[in-house]
Backbone as a chain_set.jsonl record, in Angstrom:
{"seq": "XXXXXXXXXXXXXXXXXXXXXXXXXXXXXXXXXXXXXXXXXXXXXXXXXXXXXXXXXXXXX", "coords": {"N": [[-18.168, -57.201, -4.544], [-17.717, -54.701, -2.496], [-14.537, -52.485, -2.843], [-11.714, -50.818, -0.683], [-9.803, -48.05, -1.184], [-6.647, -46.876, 0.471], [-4.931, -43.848, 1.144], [-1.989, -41.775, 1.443], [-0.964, -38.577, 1.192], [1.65, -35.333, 1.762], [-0.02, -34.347, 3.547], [-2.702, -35.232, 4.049], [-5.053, -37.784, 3.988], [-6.951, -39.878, 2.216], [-10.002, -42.09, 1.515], [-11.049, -44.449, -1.12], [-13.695, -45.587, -2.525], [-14.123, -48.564, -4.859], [-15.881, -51.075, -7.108], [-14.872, -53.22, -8.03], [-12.014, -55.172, -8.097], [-10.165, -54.945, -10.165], [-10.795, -52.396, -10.822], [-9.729, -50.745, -8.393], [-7.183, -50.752, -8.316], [-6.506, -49.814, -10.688], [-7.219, -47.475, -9.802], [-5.258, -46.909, -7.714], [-2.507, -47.415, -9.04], [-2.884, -44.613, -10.256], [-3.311, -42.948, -8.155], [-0.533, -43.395, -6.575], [1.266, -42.766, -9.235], [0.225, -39.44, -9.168], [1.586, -38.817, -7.106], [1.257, -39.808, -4.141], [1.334, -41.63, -1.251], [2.17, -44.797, 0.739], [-0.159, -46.155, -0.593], [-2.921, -48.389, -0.367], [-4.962, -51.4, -0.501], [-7.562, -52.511, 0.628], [-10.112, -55.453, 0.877], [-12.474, -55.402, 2.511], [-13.535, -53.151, 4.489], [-13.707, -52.445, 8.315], [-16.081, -51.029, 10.477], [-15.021, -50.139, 12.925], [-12.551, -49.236, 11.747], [-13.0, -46.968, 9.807], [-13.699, -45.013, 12.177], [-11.749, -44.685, 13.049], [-9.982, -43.765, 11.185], [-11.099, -41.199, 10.675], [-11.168, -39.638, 13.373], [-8.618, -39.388, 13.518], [-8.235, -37.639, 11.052], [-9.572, -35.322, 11.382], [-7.961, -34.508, 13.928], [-5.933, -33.297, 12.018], [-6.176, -31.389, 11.02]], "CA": [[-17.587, -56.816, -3.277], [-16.213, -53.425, -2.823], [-12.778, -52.784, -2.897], [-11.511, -49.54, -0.516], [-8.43, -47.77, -1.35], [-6.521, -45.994, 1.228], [-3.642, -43.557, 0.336], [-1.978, -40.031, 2.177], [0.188, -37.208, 1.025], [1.992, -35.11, 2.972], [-1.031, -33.469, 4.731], [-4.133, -35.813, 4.035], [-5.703, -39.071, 3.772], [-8.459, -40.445, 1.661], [-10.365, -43.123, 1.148], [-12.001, -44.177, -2.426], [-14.249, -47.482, -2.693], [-14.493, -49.324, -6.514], [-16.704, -52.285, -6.902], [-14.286, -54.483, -8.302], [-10.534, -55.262, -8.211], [-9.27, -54.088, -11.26], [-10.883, -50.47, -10.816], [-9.349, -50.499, -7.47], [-6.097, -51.461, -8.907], [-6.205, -48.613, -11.344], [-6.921, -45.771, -9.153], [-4.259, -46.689, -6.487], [-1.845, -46.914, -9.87], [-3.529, -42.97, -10.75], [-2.475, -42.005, -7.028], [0.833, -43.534, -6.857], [1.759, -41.542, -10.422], [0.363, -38.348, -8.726], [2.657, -38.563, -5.685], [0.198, -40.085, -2.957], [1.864, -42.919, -0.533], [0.779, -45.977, 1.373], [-1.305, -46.341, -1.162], [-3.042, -49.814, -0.255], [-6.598, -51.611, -1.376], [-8.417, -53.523, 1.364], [-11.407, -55.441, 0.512], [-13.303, -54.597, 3.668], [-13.687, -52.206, 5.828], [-14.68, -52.499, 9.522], [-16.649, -49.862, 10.867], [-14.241, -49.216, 13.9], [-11.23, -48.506, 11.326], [-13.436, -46.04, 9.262], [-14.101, -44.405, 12.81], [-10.207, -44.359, 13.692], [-9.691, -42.593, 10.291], [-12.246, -39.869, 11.123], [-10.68, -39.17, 14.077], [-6.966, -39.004, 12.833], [-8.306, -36.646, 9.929], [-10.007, -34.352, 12.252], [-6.93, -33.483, 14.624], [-4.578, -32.985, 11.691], [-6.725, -30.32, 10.547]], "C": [[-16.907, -55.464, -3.447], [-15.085, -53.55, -2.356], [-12.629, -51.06, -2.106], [-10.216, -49.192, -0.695], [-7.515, -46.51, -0.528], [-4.876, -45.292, 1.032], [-3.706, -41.804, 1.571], [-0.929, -39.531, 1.049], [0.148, -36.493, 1.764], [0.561, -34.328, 3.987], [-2.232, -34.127, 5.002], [-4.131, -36.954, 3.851], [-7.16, -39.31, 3.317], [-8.634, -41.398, 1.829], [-11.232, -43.584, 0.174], [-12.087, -45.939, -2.45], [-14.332, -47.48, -4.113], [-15.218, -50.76, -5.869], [-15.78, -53.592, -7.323], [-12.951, -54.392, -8.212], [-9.471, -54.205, -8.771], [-9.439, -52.931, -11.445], [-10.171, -49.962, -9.838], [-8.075, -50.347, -7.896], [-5.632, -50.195, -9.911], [-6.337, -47.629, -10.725], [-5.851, -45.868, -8.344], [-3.112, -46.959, -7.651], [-1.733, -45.204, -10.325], [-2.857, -42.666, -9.719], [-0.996, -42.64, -6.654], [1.343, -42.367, -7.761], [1.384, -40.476, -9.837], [1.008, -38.019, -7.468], [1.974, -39.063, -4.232], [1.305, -41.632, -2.869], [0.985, -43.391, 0.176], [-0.147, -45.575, 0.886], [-1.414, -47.814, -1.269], [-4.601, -50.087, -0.874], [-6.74, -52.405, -0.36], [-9.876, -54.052, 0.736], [-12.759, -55.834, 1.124], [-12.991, -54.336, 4.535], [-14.044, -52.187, 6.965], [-15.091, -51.214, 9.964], [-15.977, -49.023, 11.622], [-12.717, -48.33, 13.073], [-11.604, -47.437, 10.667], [-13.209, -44.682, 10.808], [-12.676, -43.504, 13.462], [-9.791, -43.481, 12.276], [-10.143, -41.099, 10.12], [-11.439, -38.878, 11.871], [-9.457, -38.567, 13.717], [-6.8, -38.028, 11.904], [-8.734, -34.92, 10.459], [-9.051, -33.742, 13.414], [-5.629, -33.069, 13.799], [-4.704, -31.705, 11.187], [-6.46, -28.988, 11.037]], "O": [[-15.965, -55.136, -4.17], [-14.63, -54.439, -1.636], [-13.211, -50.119, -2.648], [-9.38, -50.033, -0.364], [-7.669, -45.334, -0.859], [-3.864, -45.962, 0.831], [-4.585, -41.135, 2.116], [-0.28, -40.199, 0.245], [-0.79, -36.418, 2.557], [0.634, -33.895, 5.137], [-2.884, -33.806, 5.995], [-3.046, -37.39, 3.465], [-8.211, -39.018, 3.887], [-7.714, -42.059, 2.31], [-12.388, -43.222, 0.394], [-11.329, -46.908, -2.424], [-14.613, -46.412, -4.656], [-15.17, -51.294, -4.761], [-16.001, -54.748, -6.961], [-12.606, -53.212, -8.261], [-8.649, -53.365, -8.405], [-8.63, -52.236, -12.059], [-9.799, -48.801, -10.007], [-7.874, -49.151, -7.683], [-4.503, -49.708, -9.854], [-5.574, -46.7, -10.994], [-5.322, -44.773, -8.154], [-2.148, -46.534, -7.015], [-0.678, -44.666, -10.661], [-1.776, -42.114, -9.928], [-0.281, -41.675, -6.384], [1.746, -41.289, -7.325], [2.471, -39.917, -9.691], [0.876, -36.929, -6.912], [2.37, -38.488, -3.219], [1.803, -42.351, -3.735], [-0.181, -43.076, 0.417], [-0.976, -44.833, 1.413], [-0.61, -48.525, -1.872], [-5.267, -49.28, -1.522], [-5.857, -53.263, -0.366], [-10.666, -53.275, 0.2], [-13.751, -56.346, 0.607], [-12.315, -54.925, 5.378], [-15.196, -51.756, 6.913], [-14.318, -50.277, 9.768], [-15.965, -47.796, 11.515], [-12.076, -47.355, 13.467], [-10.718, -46.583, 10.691], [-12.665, -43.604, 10.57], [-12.524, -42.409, 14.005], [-9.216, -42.414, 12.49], [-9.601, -40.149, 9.555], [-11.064, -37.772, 11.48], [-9.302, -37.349, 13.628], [-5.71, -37.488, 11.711], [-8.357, -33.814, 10.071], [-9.289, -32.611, 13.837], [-4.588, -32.66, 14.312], [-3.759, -30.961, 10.925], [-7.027, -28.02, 10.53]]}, "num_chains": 1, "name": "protein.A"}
């Protein structure tokens, strides 16, 4: 199952999929230590929240 991991700093937002838990688990540890907040792990995605992140990324620009 993938695992997505969703995290901002002050200007941006990503989103980085792992296939399993514990990889997920370590990168949102990696962006924590580099200063990135709400850093969370869902382990799926619906299509409409991908579509609402799109949007939100595109007028901060």
């Amino acid at each position: 199952m993938t695992h997505s991991i969703f995290a901002r700093d002050g200007t941006s937002r990503i989103v980085l999929k792992r296939e399993s838990r514990e990889a997920a688990e370590k990168k949102a540890r990696e962006l924590a230590d580099l200063g990135w907040f709400e850093v969370r792990i869902d382990e799926e995605v619906q299509t409409e929240e991908i579509g609402t992140l799109r949007e939100a990324a595109s007028r901060t620009v």
